[in-house]
Rosetta silent file (secondary structure, phi, psi, omega in degrees, C-alpha in Angstrom):
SEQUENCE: XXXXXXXXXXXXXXXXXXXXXXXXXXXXXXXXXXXXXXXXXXXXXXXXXXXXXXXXXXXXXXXXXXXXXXXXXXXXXXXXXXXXXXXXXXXXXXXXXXXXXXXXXXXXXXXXXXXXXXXXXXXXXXXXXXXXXXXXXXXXXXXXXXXXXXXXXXXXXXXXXXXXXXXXXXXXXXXXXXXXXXXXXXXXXXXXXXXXXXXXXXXXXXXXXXXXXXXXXXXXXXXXXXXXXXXXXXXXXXXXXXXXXXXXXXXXXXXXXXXXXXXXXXXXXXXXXXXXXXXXXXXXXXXXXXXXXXXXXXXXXXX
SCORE:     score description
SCORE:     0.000 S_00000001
   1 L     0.000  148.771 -174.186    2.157  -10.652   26.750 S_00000001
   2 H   -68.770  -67.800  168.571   -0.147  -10.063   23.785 S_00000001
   3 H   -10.221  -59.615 -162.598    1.453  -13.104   21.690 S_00000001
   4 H   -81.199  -21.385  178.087    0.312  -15.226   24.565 S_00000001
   5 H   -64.181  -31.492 -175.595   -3.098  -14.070   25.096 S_00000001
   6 H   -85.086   11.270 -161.605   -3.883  -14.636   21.417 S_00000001
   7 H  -114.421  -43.155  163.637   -2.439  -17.878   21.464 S_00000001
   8 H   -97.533    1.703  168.408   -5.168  -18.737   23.833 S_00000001
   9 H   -91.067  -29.976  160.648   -7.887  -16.898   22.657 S_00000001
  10 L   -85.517  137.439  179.759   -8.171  -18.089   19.209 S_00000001
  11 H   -60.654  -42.283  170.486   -9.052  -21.808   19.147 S_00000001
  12 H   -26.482  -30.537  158.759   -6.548  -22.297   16.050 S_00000001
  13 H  -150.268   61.451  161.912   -4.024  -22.038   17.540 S_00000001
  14 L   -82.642  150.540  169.427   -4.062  -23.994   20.961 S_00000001
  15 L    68.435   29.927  175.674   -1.248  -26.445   21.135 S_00000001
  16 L   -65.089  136.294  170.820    0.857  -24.416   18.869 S_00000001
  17 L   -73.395  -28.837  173.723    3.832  -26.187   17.506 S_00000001
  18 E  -147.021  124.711  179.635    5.455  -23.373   16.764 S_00000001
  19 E  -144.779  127.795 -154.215    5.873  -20.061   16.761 S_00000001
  20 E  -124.695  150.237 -159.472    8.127  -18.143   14.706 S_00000001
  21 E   -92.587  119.303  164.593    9.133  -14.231   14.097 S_00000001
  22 L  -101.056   96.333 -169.435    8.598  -12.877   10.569 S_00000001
  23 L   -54.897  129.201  174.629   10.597  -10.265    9.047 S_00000001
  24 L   128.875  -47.061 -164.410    9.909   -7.215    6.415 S_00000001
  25 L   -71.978  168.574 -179.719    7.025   -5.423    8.475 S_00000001
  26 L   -91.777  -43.588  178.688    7.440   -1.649    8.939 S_00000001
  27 L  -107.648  -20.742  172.095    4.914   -1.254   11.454 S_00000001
  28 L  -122.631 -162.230 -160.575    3.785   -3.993   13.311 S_00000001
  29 E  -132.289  127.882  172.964    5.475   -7.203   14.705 S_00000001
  30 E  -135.188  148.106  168.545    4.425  -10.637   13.032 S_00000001
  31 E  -128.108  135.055 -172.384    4.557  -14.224   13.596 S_00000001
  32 E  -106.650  110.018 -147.265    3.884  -17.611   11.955 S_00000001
  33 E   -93.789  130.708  142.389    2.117  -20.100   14.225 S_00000001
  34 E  -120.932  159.212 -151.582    1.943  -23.479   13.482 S_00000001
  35 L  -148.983  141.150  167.822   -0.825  -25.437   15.144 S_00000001
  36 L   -66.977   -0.524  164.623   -2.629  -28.925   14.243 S_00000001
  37 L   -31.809  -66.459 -151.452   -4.956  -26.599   13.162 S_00000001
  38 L   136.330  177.640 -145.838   -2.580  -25.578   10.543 S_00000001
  39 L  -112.140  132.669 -177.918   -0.419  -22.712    9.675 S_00000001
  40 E  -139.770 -171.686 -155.323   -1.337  -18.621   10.594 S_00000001
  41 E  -137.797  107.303 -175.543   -0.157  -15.288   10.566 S_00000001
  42 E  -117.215  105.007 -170.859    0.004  -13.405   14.121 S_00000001
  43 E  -130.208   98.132  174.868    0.157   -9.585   13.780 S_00000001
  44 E   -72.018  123.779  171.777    0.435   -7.292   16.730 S_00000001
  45 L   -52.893  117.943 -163.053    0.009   -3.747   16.175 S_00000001
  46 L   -74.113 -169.398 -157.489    3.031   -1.371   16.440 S_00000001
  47 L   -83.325  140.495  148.206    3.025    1.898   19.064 S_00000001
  48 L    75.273   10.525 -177.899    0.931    4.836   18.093 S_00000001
  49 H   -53.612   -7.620  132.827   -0.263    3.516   14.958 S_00000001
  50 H   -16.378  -47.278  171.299   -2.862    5.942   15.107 S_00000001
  51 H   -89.428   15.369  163.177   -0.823    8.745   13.938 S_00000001
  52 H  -136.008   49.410 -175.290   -0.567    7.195   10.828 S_00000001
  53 L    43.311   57.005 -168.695   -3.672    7.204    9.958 S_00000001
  54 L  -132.357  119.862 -175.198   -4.701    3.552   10.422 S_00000001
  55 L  -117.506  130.552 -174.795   -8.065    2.688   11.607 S_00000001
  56 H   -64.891  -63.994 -165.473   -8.384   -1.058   13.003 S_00000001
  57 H   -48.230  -50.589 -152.429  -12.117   -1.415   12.308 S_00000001
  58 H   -81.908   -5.253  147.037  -11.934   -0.463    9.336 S_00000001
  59 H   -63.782  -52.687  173.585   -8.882   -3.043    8.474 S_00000001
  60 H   -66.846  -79.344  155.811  -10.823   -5.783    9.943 S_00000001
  61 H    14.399  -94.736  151.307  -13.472   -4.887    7.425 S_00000001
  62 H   -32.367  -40.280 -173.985  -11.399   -4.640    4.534 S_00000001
  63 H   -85.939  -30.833 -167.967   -9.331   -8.045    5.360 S_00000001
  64 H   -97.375  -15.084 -167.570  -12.460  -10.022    5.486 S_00000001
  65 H  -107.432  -10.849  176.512  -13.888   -8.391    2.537 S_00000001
  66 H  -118.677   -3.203  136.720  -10.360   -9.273    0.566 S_00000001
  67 L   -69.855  -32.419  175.995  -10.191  -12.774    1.792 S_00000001
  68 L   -51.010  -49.225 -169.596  -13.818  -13.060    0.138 S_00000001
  69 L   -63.999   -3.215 -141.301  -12.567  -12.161   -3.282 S_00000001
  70 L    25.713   45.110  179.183   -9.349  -14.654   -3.000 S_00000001
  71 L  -107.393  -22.028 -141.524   -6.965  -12.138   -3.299 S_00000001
  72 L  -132.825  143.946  179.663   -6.753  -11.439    0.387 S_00000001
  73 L   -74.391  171.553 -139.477   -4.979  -14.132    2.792 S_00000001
  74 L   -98.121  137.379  169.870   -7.862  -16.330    4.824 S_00000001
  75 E   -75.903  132.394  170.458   -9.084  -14.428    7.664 S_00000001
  76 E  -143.631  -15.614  166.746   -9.629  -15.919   11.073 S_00000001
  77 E  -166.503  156.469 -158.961   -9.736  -13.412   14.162 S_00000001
  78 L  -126.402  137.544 -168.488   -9.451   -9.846   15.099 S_00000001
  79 L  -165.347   78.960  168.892   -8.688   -9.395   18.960 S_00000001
  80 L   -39.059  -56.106 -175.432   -8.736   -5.477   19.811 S_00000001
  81 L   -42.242  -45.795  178.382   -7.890   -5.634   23.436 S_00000001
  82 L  -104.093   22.872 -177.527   -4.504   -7.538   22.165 S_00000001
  83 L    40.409    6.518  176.549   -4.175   -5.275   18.819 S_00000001
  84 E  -123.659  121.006  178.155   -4.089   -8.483   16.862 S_00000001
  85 E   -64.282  139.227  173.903   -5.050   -9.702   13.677 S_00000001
  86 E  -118.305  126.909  144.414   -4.961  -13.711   12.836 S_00000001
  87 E  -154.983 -174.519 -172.050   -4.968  -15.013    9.529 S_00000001
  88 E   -91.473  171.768 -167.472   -4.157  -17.628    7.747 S_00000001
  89 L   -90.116  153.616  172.698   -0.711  -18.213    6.001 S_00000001
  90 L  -113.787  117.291 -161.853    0.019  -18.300    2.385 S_00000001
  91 L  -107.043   95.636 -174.493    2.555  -20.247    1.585 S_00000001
  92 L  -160.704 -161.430  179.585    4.199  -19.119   -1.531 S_00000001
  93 E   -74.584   74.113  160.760    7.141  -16.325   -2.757 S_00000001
  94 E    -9.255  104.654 -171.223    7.206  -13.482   -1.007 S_00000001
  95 L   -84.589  158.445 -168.369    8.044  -10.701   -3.422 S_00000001
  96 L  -127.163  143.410 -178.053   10.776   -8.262   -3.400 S_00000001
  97 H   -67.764  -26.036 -154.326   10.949   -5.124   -5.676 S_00000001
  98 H   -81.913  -53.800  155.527   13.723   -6.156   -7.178 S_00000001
  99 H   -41.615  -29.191 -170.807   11.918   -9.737   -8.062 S_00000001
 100 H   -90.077  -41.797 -162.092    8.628   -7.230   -9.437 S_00000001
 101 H   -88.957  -39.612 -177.825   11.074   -5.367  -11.596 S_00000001
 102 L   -78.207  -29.714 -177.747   12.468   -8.904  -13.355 S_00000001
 103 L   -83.910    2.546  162.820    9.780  -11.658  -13.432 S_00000001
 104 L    75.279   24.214  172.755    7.723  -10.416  -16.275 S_00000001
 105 L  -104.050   20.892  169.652    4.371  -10.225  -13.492 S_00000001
 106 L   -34.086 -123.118 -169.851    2.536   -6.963  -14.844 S_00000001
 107 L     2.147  -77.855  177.356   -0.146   -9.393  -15.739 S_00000001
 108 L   -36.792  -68.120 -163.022   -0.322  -11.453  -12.544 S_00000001
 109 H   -49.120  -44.111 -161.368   -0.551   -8.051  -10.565 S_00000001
 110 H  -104.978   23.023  152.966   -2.833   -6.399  -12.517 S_00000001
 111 H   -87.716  -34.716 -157.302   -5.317   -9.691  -12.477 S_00000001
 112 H   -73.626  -42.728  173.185   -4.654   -9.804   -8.931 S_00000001
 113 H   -61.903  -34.072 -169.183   -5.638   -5.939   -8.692 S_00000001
 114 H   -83.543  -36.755 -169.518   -8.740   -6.259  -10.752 S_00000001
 115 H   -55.792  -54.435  157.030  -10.161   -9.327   -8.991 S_00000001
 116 H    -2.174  -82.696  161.227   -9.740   -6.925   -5.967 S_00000001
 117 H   -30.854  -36.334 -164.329  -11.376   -4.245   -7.308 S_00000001
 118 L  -109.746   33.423  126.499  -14.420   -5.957   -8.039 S_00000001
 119 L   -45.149 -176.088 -175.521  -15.221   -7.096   -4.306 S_00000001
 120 L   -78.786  173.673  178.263  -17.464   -5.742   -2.416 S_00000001
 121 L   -73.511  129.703  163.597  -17.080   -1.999   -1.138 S_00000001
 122 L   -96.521  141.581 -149.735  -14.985   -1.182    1.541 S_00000001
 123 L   -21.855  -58.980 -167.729  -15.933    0.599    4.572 S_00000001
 124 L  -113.603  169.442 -178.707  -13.979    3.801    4.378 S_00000001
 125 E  -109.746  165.526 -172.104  -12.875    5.592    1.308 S_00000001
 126 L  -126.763  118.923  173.420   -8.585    6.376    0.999 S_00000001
 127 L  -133.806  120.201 -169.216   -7.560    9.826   -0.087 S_00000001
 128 H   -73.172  -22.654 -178.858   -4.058   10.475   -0.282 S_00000001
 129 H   -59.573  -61.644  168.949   -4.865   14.276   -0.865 S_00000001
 130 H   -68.658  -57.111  151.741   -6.476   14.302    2.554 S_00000001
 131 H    -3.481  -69.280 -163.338   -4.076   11.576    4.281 S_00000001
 132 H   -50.632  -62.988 -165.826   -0.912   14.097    2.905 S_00000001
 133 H   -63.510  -31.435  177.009   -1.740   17.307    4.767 S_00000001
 134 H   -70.480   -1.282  176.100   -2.895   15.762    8.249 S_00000001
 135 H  -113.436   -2.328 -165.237    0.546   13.911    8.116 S_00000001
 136 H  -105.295  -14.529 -154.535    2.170   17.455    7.356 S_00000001
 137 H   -92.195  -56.710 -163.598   -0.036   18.962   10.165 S_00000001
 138 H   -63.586    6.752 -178.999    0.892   15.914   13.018 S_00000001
 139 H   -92.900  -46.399  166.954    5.294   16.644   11.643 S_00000001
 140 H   -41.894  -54.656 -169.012    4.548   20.145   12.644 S_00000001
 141 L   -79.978  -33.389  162.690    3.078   19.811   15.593 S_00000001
 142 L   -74.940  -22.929 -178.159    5.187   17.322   16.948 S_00000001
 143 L    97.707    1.777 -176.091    8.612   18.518   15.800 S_00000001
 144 L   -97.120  167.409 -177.186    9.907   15.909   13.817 S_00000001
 145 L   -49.110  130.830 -164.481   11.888   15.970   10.824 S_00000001
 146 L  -107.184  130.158 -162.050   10.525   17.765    7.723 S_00000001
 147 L   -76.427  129.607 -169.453   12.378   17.173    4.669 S_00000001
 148 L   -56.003  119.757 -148.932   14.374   20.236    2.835 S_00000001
 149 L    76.845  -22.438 -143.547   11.895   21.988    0.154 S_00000001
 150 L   -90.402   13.234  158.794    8.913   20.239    0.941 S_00000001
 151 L  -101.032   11.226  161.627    6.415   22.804    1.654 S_00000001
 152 L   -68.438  -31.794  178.940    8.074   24.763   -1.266 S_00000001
 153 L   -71.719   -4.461 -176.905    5.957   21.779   -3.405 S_00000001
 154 H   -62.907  -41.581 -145.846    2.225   22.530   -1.789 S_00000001
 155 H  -108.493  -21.040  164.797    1.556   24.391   -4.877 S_00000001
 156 H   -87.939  -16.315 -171.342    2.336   22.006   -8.012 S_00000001
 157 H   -89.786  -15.475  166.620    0.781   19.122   -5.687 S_00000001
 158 H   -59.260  -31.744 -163.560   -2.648   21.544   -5.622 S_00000001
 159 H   -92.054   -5.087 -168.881   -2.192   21.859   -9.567 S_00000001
 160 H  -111.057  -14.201  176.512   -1.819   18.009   -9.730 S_00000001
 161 H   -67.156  -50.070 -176.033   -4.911   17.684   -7.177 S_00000001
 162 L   -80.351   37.877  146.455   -7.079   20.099   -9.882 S_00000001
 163 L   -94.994  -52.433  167.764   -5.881   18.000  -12.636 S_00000001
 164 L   -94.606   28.123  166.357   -7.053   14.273  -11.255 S_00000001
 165 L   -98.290   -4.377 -161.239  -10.004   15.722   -9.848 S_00000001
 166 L   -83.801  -29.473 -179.397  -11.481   16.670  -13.688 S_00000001
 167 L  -137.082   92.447  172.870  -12.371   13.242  -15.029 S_00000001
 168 L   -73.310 -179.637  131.047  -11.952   11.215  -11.500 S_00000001
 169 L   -68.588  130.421 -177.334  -12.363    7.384  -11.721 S_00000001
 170 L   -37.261  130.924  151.819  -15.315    5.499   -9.893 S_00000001
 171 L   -25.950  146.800 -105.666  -13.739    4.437   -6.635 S_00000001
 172 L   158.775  160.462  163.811  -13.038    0.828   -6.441 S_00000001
 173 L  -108.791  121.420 -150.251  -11.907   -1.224   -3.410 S_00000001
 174 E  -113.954  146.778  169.256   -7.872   -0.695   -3.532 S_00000001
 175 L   -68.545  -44.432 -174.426   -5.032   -2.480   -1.094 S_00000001
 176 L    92.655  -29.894 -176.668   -3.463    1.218   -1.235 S_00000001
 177 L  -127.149   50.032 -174.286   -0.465   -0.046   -0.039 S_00000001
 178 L   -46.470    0.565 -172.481    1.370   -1.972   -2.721 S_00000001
 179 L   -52.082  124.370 -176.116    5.050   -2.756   -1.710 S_00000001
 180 H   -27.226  -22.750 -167.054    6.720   -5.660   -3.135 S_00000001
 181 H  -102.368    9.315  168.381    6.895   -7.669    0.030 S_00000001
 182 H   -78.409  -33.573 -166.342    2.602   -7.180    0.353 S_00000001
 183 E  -103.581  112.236  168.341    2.793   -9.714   -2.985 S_00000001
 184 E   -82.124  114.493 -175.784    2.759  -13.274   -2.595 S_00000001
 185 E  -110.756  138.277 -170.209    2.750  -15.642   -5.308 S_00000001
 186 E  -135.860  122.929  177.441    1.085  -18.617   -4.725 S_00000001
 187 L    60.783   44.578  171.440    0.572  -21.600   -7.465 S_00000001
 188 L    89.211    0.832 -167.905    1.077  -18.947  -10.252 S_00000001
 189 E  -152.007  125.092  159.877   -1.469  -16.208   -8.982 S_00000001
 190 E   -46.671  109.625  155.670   -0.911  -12.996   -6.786 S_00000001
 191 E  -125.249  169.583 -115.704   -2.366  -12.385   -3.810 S_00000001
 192 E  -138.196  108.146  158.504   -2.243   -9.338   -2.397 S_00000001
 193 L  -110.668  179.410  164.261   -1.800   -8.867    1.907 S_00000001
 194 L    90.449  131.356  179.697   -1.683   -6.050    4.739 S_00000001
 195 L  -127.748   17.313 -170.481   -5.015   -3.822    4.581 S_00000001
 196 L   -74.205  -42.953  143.076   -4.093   -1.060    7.135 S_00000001
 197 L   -30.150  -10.291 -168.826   -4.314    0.975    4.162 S_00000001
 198 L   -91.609  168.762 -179.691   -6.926   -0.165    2.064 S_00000001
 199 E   176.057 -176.346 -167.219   -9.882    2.001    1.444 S_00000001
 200 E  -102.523   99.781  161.457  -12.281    2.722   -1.584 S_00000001
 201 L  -154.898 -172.006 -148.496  -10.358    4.896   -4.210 S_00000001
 202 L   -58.898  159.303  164.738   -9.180    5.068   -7.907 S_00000001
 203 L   -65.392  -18.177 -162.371   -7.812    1.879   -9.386 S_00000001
 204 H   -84.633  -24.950  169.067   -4.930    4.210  -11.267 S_00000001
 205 H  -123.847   50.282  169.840   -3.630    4.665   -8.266 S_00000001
 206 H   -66.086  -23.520 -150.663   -3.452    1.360   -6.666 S_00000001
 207 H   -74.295  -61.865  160.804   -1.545    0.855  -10.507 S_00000001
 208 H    -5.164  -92.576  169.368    0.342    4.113   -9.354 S_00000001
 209 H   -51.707   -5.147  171.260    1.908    2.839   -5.673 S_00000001
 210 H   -89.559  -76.037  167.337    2.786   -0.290   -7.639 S_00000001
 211 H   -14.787  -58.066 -175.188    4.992    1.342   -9.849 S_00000001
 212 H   -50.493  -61.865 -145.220    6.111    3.827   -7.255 S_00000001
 213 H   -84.034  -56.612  163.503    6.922    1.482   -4.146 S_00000001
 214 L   -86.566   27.929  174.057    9.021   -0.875   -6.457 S_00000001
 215 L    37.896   96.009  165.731   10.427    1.870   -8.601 S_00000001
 216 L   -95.027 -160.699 -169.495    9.474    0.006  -11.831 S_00000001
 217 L  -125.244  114.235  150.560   10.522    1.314  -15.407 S_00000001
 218 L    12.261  -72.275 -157.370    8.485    3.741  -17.428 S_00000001
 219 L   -58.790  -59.638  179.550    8.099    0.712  -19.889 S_00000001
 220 H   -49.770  -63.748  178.912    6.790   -1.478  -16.683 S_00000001
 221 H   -79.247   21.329  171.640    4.359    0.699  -16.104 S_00000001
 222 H   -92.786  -70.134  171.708    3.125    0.894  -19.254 S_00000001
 223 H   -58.402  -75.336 -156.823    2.447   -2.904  -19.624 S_00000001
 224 H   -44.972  -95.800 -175.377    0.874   -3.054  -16.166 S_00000001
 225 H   -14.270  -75.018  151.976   -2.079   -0.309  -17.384 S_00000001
 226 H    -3.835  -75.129 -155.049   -1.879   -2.328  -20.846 S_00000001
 227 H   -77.578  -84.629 -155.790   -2.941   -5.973  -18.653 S_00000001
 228 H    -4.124  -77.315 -158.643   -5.368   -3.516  -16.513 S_00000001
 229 H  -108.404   32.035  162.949   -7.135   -1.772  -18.682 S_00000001
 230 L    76.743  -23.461  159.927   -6.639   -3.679  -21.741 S_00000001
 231 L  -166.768  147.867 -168.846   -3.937   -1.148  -23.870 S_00000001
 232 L   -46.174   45.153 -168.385   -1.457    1.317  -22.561 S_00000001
 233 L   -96.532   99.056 -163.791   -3.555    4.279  -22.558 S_00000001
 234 L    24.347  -25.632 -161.481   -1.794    7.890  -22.219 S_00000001
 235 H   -95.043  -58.281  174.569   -4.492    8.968  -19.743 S_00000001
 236 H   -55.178  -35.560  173.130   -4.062    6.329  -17.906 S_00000001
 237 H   -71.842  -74.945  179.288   -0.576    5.822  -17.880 S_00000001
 238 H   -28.000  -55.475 -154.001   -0.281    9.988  -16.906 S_00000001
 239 H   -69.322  -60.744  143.522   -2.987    9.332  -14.179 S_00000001
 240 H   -15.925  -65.959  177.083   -1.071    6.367  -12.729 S_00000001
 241 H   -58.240  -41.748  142.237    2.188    8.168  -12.691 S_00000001
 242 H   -41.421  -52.943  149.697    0.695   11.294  -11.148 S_00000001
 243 H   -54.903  -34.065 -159.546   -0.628    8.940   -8.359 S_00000001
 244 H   -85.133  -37.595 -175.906    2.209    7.381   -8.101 S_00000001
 245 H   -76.599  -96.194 -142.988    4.349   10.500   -7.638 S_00000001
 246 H   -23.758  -33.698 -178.608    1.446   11.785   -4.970 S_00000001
 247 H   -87.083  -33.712 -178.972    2.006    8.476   -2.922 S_00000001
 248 H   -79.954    3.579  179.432    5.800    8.939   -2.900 S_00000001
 249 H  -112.819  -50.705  156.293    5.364   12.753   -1.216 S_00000001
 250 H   -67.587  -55.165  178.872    2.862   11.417    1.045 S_00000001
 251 H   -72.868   13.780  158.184    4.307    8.548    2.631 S_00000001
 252 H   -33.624  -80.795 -170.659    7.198   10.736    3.099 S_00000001
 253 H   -43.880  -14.289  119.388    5.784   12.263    5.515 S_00000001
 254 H     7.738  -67.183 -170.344    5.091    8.349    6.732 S_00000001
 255 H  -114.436   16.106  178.977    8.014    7.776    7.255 S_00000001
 256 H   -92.922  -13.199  175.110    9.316   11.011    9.228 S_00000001
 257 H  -104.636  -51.508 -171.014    6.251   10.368   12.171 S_00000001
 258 H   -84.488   -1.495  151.976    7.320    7.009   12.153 S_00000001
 259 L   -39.930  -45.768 -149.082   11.294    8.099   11.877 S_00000001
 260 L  -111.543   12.936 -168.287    9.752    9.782   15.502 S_00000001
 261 L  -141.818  -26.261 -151.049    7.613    7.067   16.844 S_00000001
 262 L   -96.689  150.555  136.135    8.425    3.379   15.928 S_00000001
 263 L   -44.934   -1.919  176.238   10.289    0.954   18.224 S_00000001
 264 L   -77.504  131.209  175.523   11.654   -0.869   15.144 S_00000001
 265 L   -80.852   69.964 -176.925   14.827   -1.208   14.608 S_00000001
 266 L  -154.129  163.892 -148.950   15.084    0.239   10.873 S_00000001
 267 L  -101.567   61.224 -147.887   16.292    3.238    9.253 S_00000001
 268 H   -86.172  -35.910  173.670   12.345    4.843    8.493 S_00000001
 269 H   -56.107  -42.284  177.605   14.330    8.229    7.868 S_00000001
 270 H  -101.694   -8.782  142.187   16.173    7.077    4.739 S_00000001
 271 H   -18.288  -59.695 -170.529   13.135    5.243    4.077 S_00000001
 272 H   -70.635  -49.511  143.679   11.613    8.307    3.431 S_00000001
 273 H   -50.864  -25.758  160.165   14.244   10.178    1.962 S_00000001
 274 H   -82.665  -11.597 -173.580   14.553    7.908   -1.041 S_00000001
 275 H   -90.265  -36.805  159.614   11.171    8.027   -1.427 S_00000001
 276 H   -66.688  -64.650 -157.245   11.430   12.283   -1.523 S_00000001
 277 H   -59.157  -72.014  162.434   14.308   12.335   -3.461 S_00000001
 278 H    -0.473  -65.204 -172.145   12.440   10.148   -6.128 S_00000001
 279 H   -49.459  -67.666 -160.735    9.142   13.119   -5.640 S_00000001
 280 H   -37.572  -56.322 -163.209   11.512   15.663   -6.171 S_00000001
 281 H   -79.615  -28.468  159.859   12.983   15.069   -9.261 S_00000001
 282 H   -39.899  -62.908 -155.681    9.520   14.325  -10.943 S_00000001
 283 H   -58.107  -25.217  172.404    8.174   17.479   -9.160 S_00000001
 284 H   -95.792  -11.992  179.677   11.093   19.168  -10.771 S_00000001
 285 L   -59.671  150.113  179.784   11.157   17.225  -13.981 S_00000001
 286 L   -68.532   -4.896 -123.077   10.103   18.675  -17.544 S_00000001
 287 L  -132.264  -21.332 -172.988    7.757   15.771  -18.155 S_00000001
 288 H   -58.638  -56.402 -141.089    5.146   17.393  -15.051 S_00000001
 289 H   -76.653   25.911 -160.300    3.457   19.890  -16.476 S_00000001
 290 H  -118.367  -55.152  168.147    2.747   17.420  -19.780 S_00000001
 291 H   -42.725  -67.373 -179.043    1.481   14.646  -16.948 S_00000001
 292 L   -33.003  -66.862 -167.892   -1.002   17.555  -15.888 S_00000001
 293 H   -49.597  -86.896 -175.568   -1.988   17.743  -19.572 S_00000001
 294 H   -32.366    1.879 -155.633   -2.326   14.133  -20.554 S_00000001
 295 H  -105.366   -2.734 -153.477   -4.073   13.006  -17.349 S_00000001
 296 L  -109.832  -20.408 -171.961   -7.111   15.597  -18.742 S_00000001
 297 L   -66.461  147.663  174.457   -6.945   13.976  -22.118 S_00000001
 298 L   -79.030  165.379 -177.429   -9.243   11.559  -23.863 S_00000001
 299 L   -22.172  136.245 -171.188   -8.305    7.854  -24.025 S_00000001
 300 L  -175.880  109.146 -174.883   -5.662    7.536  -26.522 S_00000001
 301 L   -51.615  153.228  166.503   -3.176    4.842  -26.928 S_00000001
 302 L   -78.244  -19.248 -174.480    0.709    5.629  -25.820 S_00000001
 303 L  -118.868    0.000    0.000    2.141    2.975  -28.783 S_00000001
């Protein structure tokens, strides 16, 4: 069993005291070790993660370069052979979206994001533009479910591609993958786990997939740019929102190869579907073709 091989291959955790299953991932299987060591994180790598565009090296990378920063949980071994990452645990709240949307932590997040940012570079760069179609090409080829319209939408997400391509932002090193249960708060300050995802792209839209992935409030996302980037500004806020719808239309497609792939016992289909339905009605909303404008504009507060 993989569990047990890593249980004797890292010294950390010989003589484990415990070892216990942890709940909330989507893709892989995790467990919390205790050891005299001390307390870890054991995370085996789900089936075929490959097709979802997740490259291990460049995770291992990325985790050690976002443990440097303290933002990132403590790193302690990488063990290919056995698909598994160790690191150590952080022992604080696990967040919830619902918990994101209530607690007043724009600020914390978007300290948490910036410390982030300003690590070192990470290996590979993350483009959801390229990411999207190579998820639309492996739902094709494979047969699995494609969601009703959504190649009718290829041609407003090209006009929203030529829009944040005209003034991009420097690239930045971003988690990518923002979901409430990635943020832990521990002794009053975010940190920020799971890297399968991370790569070198804009900051608006890690600010973006935060917004999206815990369906925040207009308002919410407004402050969160505000603590970012010091006031709420229209460009920013547009560019952020634009990302943010761009991440909910990609990881559709996310969660329809892993609707077709995962061994988990979760519902990755209506995953997905709330997560379209969401796309849609921006993509159909009066407010797009305004986003387009403002995202081109210069800096200009929204209040």
């Amino acid at each position: 069993m993989p569990l047990e091989e890593v249980l004797a291959a890292v010294p950390e955790l010989h003589d484990a005291e415990s070892v216990e299953p942890l709940t909330g991932g989507l893709t892989n299987t995790n467990y919390k070790v205790t050891s005299p060591a001390g307390c870890y994180v054991v995370r085996i790598s789900g089936k075929d993660t490959g097709l979802l565009a997740i490259d291990r090296e460049n995770e291992v990378h990325n985790t050690i370069a976002a443990a440097e920063t303290g933002v990132g949980a403590p790193f302690v071994a990488a063990l290919p052979e056995q698909d598994a990452l160790v690191l150590g645990f952080l022992d604080g709240e696990v967040m919830d979206a619902e918990k994101l949307r209530s607690g007043g932590h724009m600020p914390a997040i978007a300290d948490a994001c910036r410390r982030l940012h300003s690590g070192r570079r990470f290996l590979k760069d993350f483009d959801m533009f390229e990411i999207q179609p190579g998820y639309l090409e492996i739902v094709r080829e494979r047969g699995f479910r494609l969601p009703a319209r959504y190649e009718e939408f290829e041609p407003k997400i090209r006009e929203l591609e030529r829009a944040l391509r005209v003034r991009p932002e420097p690239p930045v090193p971003c988690n990518n993958d923002l979901l409430a249960e990635n943020f832990i708060l521990v002794d009053g300050e975010m940190r920020l786990i799971d890297y399968e995802y991370s790569g070198n792209n804009e900051a608006s839209f890690e600010l973006g997939n935060v917004w999206s992935e815990s369906n925040l409030s207009l308002d919410q996302l407004e402050d969160l740019v505000a603590a970012y980037w010091g006031e709420p500004l229209r460009n920013k806020v547009a560019r952020a929102r634009l990302w943010g719808l761009l991440s909910k239309y990609g990881w559709t497609l996310w969660g329809s190869i892993q609707d077709g792939i995962s061994e988990l016992d979760f519902d990755f289909w209506g995953w997905a579907m709330e997560k379209y339905e969401r796309a849609v009605e921006e993509l159909d909303g009066s407010e797009f073709e305004q986003l387009l404008a403002d995202v081109q504009r210069e800096d200009q507060p929204c209040r």
